[in-house]
C-alpha positions as CSV (number, residue, x, y, z in Angstrom):
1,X,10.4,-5.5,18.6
2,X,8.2,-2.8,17.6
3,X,6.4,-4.9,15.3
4,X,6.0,-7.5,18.6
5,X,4.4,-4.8,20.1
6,X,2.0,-3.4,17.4
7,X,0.6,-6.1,15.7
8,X,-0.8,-7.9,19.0
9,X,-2.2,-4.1,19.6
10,X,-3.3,-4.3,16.5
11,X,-5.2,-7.6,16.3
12,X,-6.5,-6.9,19.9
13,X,-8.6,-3.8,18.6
14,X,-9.9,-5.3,15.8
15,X,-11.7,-8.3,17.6
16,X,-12.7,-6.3,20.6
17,X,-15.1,-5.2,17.5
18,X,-15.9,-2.0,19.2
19,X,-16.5,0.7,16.5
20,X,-15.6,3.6,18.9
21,X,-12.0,2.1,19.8
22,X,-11.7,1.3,16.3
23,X,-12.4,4.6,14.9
24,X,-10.5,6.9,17.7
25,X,-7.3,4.1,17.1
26,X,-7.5,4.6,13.3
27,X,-7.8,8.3,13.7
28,X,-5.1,8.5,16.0
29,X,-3.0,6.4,13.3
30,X,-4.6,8.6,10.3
31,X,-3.4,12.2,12.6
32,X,0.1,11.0,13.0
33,X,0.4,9.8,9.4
34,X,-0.9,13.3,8.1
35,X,1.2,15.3,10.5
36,X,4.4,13.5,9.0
37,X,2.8,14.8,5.6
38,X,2.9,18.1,6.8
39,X,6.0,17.8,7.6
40,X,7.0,16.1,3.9
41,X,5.0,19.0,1.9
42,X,6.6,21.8,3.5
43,X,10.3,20.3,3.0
44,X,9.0,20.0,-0.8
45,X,8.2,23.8,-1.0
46,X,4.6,24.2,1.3
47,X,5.8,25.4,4.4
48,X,2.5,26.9,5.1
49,X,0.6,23.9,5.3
50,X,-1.5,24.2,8.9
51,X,-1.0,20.8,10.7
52,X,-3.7,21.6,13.2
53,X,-6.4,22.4,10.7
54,X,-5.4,19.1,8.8
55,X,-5.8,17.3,12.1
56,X,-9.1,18.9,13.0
57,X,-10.4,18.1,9.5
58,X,-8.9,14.7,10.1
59,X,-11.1,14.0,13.6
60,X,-14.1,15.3,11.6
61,X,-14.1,13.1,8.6
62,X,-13.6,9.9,11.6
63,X,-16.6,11.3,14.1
64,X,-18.7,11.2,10.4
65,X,-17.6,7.7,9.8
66,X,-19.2,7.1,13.3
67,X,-21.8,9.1,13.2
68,X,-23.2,9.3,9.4
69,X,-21.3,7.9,6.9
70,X,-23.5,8.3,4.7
71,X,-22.9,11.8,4.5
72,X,-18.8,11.6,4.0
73,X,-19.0,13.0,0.1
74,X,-20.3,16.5,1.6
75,X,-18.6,16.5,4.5
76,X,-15.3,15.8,2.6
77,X,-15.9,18.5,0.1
78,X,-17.0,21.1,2.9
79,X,-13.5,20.6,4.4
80,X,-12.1,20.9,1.5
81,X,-13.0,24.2,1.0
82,X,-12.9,25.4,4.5
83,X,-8.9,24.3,4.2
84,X,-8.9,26.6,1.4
85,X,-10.6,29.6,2.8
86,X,-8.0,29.0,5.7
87,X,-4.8,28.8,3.7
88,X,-6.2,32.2,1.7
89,X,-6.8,34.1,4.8
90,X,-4.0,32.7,7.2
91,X,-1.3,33.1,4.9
92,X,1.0,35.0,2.3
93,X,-0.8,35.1,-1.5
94,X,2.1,33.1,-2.5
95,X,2.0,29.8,0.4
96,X,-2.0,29.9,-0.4
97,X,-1.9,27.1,-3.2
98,X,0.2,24.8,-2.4
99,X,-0.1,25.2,1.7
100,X,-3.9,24.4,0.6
101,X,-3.1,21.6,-1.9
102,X,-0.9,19.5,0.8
103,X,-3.8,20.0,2.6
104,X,-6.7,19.1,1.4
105,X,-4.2,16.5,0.1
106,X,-3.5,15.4,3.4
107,X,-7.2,15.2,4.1
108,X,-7.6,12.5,1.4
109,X,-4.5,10.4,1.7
110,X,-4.3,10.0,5.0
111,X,-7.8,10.3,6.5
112,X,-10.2,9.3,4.0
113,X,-8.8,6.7,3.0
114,X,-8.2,5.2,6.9
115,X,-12.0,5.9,7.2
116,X,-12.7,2.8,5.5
117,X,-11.1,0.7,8.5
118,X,-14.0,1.5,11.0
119,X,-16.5,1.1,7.7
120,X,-15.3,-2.6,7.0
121,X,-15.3,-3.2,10.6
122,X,-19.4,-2.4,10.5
123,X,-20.1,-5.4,7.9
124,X,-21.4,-8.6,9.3
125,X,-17.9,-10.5,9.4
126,X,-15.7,-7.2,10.0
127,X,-13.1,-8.3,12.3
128,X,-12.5,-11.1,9.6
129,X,-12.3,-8.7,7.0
130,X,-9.9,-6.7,8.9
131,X,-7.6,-9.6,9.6
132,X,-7.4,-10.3,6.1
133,X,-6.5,-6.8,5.1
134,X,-3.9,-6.7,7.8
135,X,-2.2,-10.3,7.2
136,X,-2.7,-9.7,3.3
137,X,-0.7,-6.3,3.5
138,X,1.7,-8.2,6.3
139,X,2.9,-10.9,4.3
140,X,3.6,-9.1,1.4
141,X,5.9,-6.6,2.9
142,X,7.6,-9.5,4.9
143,X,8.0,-11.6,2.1
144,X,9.2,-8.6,0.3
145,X,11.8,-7.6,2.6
146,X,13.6,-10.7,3.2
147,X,13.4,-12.1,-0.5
148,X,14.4,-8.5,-1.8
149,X,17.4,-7.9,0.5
150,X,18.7,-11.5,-0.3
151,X,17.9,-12.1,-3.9
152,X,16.4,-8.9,-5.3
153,X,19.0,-8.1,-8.2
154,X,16.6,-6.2,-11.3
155,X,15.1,-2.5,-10.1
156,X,11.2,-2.0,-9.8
157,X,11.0,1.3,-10.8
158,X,13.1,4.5,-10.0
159,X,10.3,5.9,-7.4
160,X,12.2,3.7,-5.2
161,X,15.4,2.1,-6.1
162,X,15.6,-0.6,-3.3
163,X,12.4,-2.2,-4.5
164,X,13.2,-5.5,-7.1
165,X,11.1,-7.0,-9.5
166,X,12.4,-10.1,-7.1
167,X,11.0,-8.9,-4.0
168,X,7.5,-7.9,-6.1
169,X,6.8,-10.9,-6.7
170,X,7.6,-12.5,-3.6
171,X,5.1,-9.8,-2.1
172,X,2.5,-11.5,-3.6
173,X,3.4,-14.7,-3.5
174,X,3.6,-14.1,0.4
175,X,0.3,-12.3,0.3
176,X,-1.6,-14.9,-1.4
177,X,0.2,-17.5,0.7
178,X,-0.7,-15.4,4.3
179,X,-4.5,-15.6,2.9
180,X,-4.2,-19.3,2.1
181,X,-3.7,-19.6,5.5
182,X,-6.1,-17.8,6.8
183,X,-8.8,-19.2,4.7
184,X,-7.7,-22.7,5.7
185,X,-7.7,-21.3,9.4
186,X,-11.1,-20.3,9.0
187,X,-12.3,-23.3,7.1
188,X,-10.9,-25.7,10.7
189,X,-12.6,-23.1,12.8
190,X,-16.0,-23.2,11.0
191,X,-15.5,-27.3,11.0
192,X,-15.7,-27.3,14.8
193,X,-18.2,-25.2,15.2
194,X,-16.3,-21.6,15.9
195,X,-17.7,-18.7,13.5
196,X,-14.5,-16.8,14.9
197,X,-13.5,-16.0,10.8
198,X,-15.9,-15.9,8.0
199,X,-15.7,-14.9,4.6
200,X,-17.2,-14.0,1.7
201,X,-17.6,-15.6,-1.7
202,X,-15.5,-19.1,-2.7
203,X,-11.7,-19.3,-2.0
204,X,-10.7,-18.5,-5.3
205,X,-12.2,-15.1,-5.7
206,X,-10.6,-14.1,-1.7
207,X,-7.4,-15.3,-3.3
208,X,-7.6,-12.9,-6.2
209,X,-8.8,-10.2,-3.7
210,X,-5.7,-10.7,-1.8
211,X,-3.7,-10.3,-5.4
212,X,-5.5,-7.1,-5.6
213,X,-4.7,-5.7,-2.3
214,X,-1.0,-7.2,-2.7
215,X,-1.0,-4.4,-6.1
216,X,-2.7,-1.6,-4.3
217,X,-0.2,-1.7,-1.2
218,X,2.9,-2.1,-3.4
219,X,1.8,0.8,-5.2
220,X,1.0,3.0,-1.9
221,X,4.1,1.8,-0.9
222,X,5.5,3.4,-3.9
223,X,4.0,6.3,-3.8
224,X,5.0,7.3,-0.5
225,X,8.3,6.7,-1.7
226,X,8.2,9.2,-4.3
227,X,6.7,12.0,-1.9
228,X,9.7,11.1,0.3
229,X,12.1,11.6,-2.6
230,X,11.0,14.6,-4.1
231,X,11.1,16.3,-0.1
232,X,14.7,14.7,-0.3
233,X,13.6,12.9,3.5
234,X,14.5,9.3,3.5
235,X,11.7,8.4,6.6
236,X,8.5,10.2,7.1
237,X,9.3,10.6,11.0
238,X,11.1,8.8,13.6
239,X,8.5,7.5,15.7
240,X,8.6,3.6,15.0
241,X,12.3,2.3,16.0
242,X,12.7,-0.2,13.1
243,X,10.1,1.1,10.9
244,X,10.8,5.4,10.4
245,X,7.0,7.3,11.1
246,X,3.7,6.3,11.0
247,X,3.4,7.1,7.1
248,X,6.1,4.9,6.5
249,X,4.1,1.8,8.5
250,X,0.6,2.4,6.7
251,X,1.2,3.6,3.5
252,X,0.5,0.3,1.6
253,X,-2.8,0.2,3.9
254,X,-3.8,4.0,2.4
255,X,-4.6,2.1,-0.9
256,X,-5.3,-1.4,0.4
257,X,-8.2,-0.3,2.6
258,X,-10.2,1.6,0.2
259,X,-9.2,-1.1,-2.5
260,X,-10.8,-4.0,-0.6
261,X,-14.1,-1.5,0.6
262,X,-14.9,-0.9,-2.8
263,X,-14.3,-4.1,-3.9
264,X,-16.5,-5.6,-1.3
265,X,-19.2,-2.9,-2.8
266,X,-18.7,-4.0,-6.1
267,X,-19.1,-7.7,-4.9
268,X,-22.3,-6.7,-3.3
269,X,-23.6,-4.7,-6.2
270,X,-23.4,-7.8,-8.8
């Protein structure tokens, strides 16, 4: 039910193509996710970690994604620094390092990376690209789930013991098979004359693209998972019924955004 709700939001925003709503709905998502961070670094010693100064940070990386992205590398480092200067003055000597590493970690994993949302959104076909992202990262974790639960028999990796090579592999095969589709949906569309979905570059090289962001969300999944075990938490928050906090529902999309961004620039570049 939750995921009846979200993904209809979800798809709603995206081809509304209005880069404000976009990039105050992705920093909304990005604040949330970091404030369950918080929340994970000081159950794994980093009490000190100032969730409103993450936050802050967080709304100022997204107004210069707005505003001037091409100044994000200074802008990123300034806030690095200025978390530091406030973890050194704000708290005890010993809470200074690692209240300032989960933050300025939190900075980056949770709000950088979301940045590159709104900055796909700003290419010529964005919405498309969005939609792939989104179904690409959506099939996988479906395909995952079910095929796992049922079938999944040999461990992935000990970062997170209910993940099976079983259900890996029937991530990407339902990621590749959820941009099959989508291809072929666009291919009908563009046949009748609707430029509704558009994408770059032949079918075969968006298929491999969706292999790559298939790899770069299981691993963010992964990752999140072994934050979440070495805290000792099994969700990141309880605001999703169905789904545990907003971490929990974007964490393969904190790798799979920036994955498909850059690749897009590398595409570009050749």
């Amino acid at each position: 039910m939750t995921a009846a709700v979200l993904v209809p939001l979800v798809l709603g925003i995206v081809f509304l193509n209005s880069l404000l709503v976009l990039t105050i709905a992705t920093a909304l998502v990005a604040g949330l996710a970091a404030f369950e961070f918080v929340g994970i670094a000081a159950a794994s010693g980093a009490p000190g970690t100032p969730r409103l100064a993450v936050l802050c940070g967080i709304a100022v990386l997204f107004g210069c994604t707005y505003l001037r992205p091409e100044y994000m590398a200074p802008v990123l480092g300034a806030l690095a620094f200025l978390l530091l200067a406030f973890c050194a003055f704000r708290l005890p000597e010993r809470d200074v390092l690692p209240a300032a590493a989960a933050s300025v970690f939190a900075l980056l994993y949770t709000g950088w990376s979301l940045t590159t949302i709104p900055l796909l959104s700003t290419q010529s076909n964005g919405p498309s690209l969005l939609l792939f992202l989104f179904l690409s990262v959506w099939g996988g974790d479906t395909a995952a789930l079910y095929v796992g639960r049922n079938f999944g028999k040999h461990a992935l990796t000990r970062l997170s013991p209910n993940k099976t090579w079983e259900g890996s592999l029937a991530s990407v095969t339902g990621t590749v098979l959820a941009a099959a589709l989508l291809l072929l949906a666009a291919t009908e569309l563009n046949h009748r004359g609707i430029d509704a979905l558009s994408y770059p570059g032949s079918v075969l090289r968006m298929l491999l693209l969706s292999v790559l962001l298939n790899v770069a969300a299981q691993f963010g999944d992964l990752l999140e998972s072994a934050l979440k075990r070495g805290a000792g938490v099994k969700d990141s928050g309880a605001l999703l019924p169905g789904h545990g906090g907003m971490l929990d529902r974007v964490d393969a999309l904190l790798l799979a955004a920036p994955v498909l961004w850059y690749a897009l620039l590398a595409q570009q570049a050749i």
